[in-house]
C-alpha positions as CSV (number, residue, x, y, z in Angstrom):
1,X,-5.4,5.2,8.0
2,X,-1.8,5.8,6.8
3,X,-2.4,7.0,3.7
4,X,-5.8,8.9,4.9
5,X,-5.4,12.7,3.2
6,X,-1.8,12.1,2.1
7,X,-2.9,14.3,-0.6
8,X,-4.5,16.9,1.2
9,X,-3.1,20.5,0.5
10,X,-0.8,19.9,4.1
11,X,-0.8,16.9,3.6
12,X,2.6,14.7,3.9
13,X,2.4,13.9,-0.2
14,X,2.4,18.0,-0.6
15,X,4.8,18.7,1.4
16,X,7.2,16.1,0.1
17,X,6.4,17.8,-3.7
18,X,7.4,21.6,-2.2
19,X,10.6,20.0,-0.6
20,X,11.4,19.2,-3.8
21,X,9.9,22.3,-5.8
22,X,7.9,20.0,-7.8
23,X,11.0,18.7,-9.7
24,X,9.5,15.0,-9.5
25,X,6.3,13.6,-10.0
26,X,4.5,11.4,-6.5
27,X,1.4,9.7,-6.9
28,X,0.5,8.0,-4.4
29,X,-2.2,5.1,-5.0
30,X,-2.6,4.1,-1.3
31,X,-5.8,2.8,-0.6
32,X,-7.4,3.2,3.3
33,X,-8.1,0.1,4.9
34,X,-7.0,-2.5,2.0
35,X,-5.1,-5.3,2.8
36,X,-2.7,-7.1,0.0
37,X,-5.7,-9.4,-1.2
38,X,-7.1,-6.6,-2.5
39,X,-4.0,-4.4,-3.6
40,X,-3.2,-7.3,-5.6
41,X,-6.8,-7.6,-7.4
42,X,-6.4,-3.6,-8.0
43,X,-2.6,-3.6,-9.7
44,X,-4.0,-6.1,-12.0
45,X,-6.9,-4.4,-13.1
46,X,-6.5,-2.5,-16.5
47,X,-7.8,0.7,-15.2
48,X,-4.5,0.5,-12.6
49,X,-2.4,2.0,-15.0
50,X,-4.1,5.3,-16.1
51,X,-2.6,6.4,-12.5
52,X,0.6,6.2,-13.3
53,X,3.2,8.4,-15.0
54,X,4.9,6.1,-18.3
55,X,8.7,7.0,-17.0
56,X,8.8,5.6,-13.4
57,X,12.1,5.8,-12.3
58,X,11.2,4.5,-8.4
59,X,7.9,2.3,-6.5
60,X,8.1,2.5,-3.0
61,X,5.5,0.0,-2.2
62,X,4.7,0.2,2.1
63,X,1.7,-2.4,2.6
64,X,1.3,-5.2,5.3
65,X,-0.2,-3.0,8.3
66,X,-4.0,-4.2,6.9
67,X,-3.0,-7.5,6.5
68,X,-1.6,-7.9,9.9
69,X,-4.9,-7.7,12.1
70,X,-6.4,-10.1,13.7
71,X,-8.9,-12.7,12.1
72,X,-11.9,-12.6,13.7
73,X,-13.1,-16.5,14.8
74,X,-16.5,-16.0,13.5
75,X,-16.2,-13.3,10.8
76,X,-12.9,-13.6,9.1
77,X,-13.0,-9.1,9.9
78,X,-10.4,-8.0,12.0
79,X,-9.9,-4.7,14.1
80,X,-11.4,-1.8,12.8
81,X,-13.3,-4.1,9.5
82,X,-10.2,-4.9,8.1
83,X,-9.8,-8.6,6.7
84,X,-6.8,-9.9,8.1
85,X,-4.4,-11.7,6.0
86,X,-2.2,-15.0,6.8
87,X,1.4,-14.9,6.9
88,X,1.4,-17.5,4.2
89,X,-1.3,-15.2,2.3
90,X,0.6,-12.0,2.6
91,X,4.0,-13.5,1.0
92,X,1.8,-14.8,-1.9
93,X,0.3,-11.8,-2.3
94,X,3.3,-9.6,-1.8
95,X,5.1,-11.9,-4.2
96,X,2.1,-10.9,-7.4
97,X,2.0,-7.8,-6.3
98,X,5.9,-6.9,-6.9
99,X,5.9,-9.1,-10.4
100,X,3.2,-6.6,-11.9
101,X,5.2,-3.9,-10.4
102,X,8.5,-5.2,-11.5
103,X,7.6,-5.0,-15.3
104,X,6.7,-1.1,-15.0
105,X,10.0,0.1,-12.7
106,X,13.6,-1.7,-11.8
107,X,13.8,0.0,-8.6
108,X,11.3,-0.9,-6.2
109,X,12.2,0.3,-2.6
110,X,9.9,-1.9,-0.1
111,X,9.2,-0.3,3.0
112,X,7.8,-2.4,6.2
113,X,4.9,-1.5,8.1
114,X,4.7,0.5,11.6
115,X,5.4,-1.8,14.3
116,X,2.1,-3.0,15.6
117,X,0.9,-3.0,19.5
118,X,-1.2,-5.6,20.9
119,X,-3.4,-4.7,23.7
120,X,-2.5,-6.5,26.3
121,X,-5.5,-6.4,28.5
């Protein structure tokens, strides 16, 4: 996962704090393995908010690697038991996701997803 032990003491979210000797405040909310279906059910539940800090000066929101695997024919699981998510689905979803975000910062820096490889065998 990308955001698998971000918060770990050596992790990347730690060392980004020390690079800045603590003078800002990072939370980071990722959650392993969700795609933006279910980002979007989490930001609008109530409990969402107790995470975050009341002055949020910057979002950088980096989602869309989940969504991008491929549907299974049978199962509607992708790779690894991630549900995939439709093109169409995703810009919905991205679309709800950014309105709730929208109302708690004015700068919202999105940031695309790793390139993904297909197999090719």
């Amino acid at each position: 996962s990308i955001t698998a032990y971000g918060d770990f003491t050596n992790g990347y979210i730690q060392k980004l704090r020390c690079s800045q000797y603590n003078k800002i405040q990072i939370t980071n909310l990722g959650i392993p393995a969700a795609n933006t279906h279910q980002i979007n059910q989490f930001v609008n539940y109530p409990v969402f908010n107790q995470f975050l800090s009341k002055n949020i000066q910057l979002i950088i929101l980096q989602i869309g690697t989940n969504d991008a695997n491929e549907l299974d024919y049978y199962s509607t699981i992708g790779v690894n038991g991630t549900v995939g998510v439709t093109l169409k689905q995703y810009k919905i979803n991205l679309i709800s996701i950014l309105q709730k975000l929208s109302n708690m910062s004015t700068d919202i820096v999105l940031s695309y997803p790793p390139p993904i490889e297909r197999d090719k065998n």
